[in-house]
C-alpha positions as CSV (number, residue, x, y, z in Angstrom):
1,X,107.7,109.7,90.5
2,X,104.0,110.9,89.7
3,X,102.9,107.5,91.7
4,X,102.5,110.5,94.6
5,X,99.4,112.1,93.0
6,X,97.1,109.0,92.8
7,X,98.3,108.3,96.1
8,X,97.6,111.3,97.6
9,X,94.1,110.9,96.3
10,X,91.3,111.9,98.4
11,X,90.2,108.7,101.3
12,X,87.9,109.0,103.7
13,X,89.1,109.8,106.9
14,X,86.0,109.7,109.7
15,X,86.4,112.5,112.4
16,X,86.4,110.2,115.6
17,X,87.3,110.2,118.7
18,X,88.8,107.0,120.6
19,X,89.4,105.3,124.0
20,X,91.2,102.0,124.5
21,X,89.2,100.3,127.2
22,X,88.0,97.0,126.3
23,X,86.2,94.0,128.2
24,X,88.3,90.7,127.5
25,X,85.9,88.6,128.8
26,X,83.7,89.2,125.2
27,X,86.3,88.6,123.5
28,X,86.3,84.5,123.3
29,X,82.5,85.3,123.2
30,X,81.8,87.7,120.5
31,X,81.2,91.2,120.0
32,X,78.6,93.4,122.0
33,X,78.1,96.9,120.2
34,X,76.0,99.4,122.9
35,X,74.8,102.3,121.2
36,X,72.8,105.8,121.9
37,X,72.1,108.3,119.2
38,X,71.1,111.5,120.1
39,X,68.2,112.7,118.7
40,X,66.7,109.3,117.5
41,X,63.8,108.1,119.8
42,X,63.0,104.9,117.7
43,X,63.6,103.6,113.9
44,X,66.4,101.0,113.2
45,X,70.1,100.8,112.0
46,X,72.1,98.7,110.7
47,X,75.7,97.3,110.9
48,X,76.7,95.8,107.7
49,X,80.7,93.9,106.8
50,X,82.2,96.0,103.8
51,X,83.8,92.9,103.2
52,X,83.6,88.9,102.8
53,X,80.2,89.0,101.2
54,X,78.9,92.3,102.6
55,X,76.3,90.5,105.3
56,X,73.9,93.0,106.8
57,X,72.3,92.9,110.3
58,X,69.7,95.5,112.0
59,X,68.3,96.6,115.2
60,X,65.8,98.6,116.6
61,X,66.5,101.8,118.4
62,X,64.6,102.2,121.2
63,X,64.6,105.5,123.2
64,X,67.7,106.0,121.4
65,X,69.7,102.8,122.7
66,X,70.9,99.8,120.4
67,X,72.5,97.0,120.8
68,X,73.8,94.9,118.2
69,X,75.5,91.3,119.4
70,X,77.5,88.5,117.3
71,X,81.1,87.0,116.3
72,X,83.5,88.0,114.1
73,X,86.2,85.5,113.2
74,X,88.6,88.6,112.8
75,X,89.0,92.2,112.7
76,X,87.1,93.2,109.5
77,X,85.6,96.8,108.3
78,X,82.1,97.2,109.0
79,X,79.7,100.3,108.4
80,X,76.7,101.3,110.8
81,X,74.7,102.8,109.0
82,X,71.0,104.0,109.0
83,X,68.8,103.6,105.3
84,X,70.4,101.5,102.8
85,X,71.8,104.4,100.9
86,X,73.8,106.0,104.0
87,X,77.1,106.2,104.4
88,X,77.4,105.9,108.0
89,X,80.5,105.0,110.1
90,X,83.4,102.7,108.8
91,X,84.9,101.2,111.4
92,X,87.2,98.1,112.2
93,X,84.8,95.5,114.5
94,X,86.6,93.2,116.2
95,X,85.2,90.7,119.4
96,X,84.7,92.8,122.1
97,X,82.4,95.5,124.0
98,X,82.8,98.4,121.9
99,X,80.3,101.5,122.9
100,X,79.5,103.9,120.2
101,X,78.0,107.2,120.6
102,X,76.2,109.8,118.2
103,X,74.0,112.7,116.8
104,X,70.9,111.2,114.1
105,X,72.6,114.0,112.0
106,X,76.4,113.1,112.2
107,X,76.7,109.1,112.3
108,X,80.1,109.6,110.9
109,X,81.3,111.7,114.1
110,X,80.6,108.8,116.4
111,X,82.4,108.1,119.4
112,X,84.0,104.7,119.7
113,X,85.1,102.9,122.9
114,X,86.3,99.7,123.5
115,X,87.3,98.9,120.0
116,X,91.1,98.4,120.2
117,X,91.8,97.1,116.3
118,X,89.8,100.1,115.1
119,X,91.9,102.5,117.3
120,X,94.9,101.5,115.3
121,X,93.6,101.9,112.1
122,X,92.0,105.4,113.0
123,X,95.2,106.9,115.0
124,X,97.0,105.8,112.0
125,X,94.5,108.4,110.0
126,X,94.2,110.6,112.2
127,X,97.9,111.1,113.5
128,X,100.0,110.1,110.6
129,X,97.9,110.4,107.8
130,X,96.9,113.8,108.2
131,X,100.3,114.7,108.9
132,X,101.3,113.4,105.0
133,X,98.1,115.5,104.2
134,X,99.2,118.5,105.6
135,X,102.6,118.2,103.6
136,X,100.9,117.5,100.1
137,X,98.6,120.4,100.8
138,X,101.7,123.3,99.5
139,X,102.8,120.8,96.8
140,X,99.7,120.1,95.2
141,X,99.1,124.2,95.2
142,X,102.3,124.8,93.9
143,X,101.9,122.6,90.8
144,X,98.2,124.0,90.3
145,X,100.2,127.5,90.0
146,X,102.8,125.9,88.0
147,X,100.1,124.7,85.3
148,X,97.3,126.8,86.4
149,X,95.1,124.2,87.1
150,X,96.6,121.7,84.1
151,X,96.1,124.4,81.6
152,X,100.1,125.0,81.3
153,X,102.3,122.4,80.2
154,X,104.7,122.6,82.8
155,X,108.8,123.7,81.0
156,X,111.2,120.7,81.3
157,X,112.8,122.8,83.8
158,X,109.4,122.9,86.1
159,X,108.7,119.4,85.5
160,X,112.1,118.6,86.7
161,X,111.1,120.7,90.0
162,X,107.9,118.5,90.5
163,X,109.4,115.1,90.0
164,X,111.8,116.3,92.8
165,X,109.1,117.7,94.9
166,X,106.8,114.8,94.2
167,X,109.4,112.5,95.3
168,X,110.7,114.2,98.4
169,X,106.8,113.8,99.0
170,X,106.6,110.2,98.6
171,X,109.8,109.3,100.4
172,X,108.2,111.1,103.5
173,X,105.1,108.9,103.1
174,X,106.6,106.2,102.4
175,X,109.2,106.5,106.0
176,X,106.2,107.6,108.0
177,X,103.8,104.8,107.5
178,X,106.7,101.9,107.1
179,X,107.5,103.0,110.8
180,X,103.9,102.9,111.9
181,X,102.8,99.6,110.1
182,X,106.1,97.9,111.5
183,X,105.6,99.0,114.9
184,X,101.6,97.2,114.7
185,X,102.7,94.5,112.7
186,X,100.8,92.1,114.9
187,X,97.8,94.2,114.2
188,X,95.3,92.9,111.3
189,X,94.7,97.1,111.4
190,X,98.3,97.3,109.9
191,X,97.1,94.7,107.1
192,X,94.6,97.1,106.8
193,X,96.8,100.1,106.4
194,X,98.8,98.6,103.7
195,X,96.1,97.6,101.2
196,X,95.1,101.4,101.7
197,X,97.7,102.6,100.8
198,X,100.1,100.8,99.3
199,X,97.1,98.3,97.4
200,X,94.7,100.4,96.6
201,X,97.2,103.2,95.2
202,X,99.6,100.4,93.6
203,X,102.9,100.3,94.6
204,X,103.7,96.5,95.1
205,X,107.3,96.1,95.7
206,X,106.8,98.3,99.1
207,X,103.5,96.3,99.7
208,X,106.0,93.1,99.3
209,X,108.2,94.6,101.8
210,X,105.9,95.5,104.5
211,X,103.6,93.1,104.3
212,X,106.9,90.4,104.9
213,X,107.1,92.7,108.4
214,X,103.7,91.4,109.4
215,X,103.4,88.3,111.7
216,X,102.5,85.1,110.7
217,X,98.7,85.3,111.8
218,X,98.1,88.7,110.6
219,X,99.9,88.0,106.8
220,X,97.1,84.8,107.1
221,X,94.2,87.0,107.7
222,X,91.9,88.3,105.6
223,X,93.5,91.2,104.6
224,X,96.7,89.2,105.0
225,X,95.5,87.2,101.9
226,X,93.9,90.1,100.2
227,X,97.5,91.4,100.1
228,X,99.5,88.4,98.9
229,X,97.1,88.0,96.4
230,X,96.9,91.3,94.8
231,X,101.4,91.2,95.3
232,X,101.1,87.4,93.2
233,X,99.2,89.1,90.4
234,X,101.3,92.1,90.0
235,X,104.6,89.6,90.0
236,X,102.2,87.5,87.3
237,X,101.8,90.9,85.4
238,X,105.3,92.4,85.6
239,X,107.7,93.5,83.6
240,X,108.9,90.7,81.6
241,X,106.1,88.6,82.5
242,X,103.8,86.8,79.6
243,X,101.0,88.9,79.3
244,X,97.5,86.8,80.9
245,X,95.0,86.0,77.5
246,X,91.7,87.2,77.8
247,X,88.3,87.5,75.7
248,X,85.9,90.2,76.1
249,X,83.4,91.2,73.8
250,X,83.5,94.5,71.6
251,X,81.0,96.6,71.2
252,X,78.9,94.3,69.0
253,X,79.2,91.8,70.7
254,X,81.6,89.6,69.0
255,X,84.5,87.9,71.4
256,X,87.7,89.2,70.8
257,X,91.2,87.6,72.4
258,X,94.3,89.6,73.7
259,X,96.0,86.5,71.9
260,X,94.7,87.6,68.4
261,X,96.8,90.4,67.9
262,X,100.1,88.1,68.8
263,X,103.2,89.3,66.5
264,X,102.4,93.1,66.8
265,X,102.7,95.9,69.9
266,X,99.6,95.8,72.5
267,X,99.2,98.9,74.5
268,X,96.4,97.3,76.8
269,X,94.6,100.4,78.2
270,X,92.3,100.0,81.4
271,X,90.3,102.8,81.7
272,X,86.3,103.9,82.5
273,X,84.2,106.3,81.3
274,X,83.6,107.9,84.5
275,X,87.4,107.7,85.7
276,X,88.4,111.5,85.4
277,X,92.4,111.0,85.4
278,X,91.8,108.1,82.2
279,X,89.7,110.4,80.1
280,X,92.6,113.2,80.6
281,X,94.5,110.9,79.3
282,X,92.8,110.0,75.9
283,X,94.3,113.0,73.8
284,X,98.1,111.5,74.8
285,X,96.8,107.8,73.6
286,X,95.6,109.3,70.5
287,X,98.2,111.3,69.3
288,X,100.3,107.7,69.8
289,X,98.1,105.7,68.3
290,X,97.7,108.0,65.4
291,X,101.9,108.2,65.0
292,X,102.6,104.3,65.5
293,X,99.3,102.5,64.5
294,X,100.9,102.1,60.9
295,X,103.9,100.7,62.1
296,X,102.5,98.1,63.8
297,X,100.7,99.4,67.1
298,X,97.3,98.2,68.2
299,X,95.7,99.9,71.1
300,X,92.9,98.1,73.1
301,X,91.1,99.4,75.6
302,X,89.3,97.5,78.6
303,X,86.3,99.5,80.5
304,X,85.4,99.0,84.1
305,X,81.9,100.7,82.9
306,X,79.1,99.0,84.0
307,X,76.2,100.5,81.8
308,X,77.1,100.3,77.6
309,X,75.5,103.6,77.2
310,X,77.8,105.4,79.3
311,X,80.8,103.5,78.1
312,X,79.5,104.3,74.2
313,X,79.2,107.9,75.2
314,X,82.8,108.3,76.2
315,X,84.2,106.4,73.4
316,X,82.2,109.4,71.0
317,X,83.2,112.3,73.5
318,X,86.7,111.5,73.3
319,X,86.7,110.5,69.7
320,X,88.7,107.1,70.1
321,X,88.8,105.4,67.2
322,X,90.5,101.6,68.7
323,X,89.3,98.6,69.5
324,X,87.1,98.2,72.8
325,X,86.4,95.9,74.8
326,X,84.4,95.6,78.0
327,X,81.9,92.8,80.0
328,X,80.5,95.6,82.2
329,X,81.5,93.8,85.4
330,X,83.0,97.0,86.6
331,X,85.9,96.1,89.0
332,X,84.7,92.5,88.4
333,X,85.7,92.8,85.0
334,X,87.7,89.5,84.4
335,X,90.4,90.7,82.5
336,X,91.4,93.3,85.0
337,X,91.1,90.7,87.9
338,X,93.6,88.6,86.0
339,X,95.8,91.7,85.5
340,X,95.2,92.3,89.2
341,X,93.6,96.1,88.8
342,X,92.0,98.1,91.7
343,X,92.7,101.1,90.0
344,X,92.9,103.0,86.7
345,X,94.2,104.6,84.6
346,X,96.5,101.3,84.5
347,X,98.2,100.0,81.1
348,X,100.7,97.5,79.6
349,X,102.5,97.8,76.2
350,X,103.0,94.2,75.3
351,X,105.7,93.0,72.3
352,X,105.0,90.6,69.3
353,X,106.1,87.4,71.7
354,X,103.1,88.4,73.8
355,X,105.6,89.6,76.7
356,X,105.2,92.9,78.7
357,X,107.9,95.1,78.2
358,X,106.8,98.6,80.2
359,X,103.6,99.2,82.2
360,X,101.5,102.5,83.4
361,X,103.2,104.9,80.7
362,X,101.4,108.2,81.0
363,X,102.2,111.7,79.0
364,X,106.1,111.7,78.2
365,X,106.5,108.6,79.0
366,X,104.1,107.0,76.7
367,X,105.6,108.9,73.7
368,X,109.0,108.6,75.1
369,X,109.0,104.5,75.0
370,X,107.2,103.8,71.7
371,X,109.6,105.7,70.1
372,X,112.5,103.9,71.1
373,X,110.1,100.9,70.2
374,X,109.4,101.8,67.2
375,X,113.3,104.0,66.0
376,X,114.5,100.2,67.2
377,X,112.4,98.5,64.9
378,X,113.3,100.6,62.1
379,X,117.2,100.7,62.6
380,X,116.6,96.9,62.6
């Protein structure tokens, strides 16, 4: 049921405004992008894909006009931008005459014409999304009053209300964007929409669903694939499922396998040092590991740190005393691409055969399922 918080989590959501008109005679030609910023008598911007490599192109603004021309194979997200650093505008290019139109101060406000993929994926945002938003807004403020601000543990009785509240929530969410995903399903923008929010903020057996709605061409697209494979590695990873073997180094350095610790309980934590949600979460893994680590519990944890000295740091702030393991790839960090993660806190409590047997316990739940674990073990 708490699946809603994470994803209601905070996503981007550009303020801009949209017309449908498109020329179709670019479209078996390429894209043309005609720009005017307001404000901007000369320097240079930039249009860069967000995906597929990240390529980057650039041109020169001239008494305020640009023009950028090419070929996209497919709708993919793109960002015009102006340094390097900026975040610009995100928007879905696709092959035809889009116009776009802005202040120097407010890239992000563009207007876009022409661009008829990136319509969909923005109206979705704009007129379903914020809709959901609006919802979450009095539940979220009514569990910050409940635990003032997750100072309170909440009574069982409260938590009871929540769960009910949360899920009500997520049902809603759920109906709302199913309707508008099927209704584009021959829209790569409705691809799109599902590795948002379905992908991104895991919940894989509605991704399944929907994304068997989708046509044939878009389920093949890039974001088509995207999605079957992130689906294929949560069925790889499910309950029930051998858990993949891995080696990362420890903190020293030395290589250390998942398989090495075969015949006892894994809890295989994914976590980061700079992932706010994981490091609330430290105090419930410890008080766990410190009741069931002499009857047979081994806890590892996997960061998607990048630099050692902030992953070091976090291990001493939160005082965890386990076995760590990271090859400060970040996202890239093999062991979570082979447990398909593309976002944390995620975790798998794996049994002496080396088979998962629950996933993503958090708070009661956590201390809930290792002790019928470990009571089972005993009676046996």
């Amino acid at each position: 049921m708490r699946r809603v918080y994470s994803k209601m989590a905070a996503i981007a959501v550009c303020g801009t405004m949209f017309c449908s008109s498109c020329k179709t005679e670019v479209k078996d030609m390429g894209y043309e992008i005609s720009g005017n910023i307001e404000g901007m008598d000369s320097g240079y911007i930039y249009l860069q894909a967000m995906e597929a490599g990240g390529k980057t192109d650039s041109s020169e603004v001239k008494k305020g006009g640009f023009v950028f021309r090419g070929s996209v194979e497919e709708p993919l997200l793109y960002l015009l931008k102006f340094k390097e650093e900026d975040n610009g505008l995100r928007f879905v290019l696709s092959n035809e005459h889009i116009e776009i139109g802005a202040h120097k101060d407010s890239l992000y406000k563009a207007r876009i014409s022409g661009a008829s993929e990136n319509q969909v994926y923005q109206d979705f945002y704009e007129n379903v999304f914020s809709l959901i938003r609006k919802k979450a807004g009095p539940v979220y403020r009514f569990s910050d009053s409940l635990s003032q601000g997750g100072k309170v543990k909440l009574t069982p009785e409260q938590q009871n209300l929540m769960d009910s509240k949360w899920e009500a929530l997520s049902s809603y969410a759920d109906s709302v964007q199913s309707l508008y995903i099927t209704k584009y399903r021959d829209r790569v923008a409705a691809a799109m929409i599902i590795q948002d929010r379905y992908i991104t903020y895991p919940d894989f057996d509605r991704a399944d669903i929907l994304f068997d709605t989708l046509t044939r061409d878009v389920r093949t697209s890039f974001f088509g694939k995207k999605i079957k494979e992130a689906i294929e590695k949560f069925k790889r990873t499910g309950i029930g499922q051998p858990a993949p073997d891995f080696s990362q180094p420890d903190r020293d350095g030395e290589m250390i396998s998942l398989s090495d610790f075969r015949g006892g309980y894994v809890f295989l934590d994914f976590w980061a040092s700079w992932c706010g949600p994981c490091r609330k979460e430290n105090p419930n893994v410890l008080q766990a590991y410190a009741k069931y680590k002499d009857s047979g519990l081994t806890v590892v944890g996997v960061s998607l740190d990048s630099k050692k000295a902030l992953w070091e740091k976090a291990i001493a702030e939160d005082k965890l005393p386990w076995l760590h393991l990271s090859d400060l790839k970040g996202f890239d960090n093999e062991a979570a691409v082979k447990y398909g993660i593309n976002s944390i806190p995620q975790n798998f409590l794996i049994d002496p055969e080396g088979v998962i047997i629950a996933k993503n316990l958090r708070e009661e739940a956590l201390q809930e399922t290792l002790a019928k674990v470990f009571n089972k073990e005993t009676d046996e």
